[in-house]
N, C-alpha and C positions, 0 to 999 in steps of 0.2 A: 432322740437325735436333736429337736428342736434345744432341751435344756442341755445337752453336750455344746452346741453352736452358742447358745448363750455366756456357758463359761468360756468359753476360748475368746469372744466376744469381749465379753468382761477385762478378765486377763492382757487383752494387747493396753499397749503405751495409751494411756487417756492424755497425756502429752502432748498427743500431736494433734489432737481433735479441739477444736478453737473455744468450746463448750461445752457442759456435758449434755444437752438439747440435743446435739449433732452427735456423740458418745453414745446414746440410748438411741437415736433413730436408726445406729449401723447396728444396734444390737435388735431391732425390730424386724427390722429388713431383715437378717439374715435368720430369724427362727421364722419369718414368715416364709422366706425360702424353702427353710429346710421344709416346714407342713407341709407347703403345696407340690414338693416335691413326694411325699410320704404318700398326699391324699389321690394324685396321680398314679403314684402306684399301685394303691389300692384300687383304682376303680378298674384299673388295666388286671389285676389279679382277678377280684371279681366277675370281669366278663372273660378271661380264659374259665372262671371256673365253670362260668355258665354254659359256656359254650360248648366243656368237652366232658363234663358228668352231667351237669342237668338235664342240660338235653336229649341226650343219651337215655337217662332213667324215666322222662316222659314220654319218649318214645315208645319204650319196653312197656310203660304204662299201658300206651293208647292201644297196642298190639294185642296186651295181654287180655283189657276189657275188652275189645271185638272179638276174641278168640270167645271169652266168655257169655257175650252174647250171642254169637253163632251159635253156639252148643244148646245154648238154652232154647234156642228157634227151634233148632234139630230136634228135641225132648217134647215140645209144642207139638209138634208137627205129624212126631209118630203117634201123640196120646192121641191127634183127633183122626187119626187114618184108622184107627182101631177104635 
């Protein structure tokens, strides 16, 4: 996206821009847009991920170890009753 904005950047009338200093700075500014607009999204993607599989699978994690430790108490428990 960033080097798509750059060429359209490129491409407009350098004409009307009084130097090419001011030519390059409207081509900086607008890839620096476009990133921080990219790296926003990612972090907004990132935390739906986390929110609605990660946590979700830690969960089942924590569930599944306590389940397994119960059992194994359970197993303890009858060996020394006998």
């Amino acid at each position: 996206m960033a080097i798509i904005t750059g060429i359209v950047a490129f491409y407009t009338d350098p004409a009307s821009f009084a130097n090419t200093s001011e030519f390059w700075g409207i081509i900086y500014v607008n890839i620096s847009v476009v990133l921080i607009i990219f790296y926003i999204m990612s972090v907004l993607f990132l935390w739906y991920i986390e929110k609605n599989i990660t946590t979700p699978i830690e969960s089942i994690s924590e569930i599944t170890d306590d389940y397994t430790n119960d059992d194994d108490n359970i197993e303890n428990s009858e060996k020394n009753n006998f």
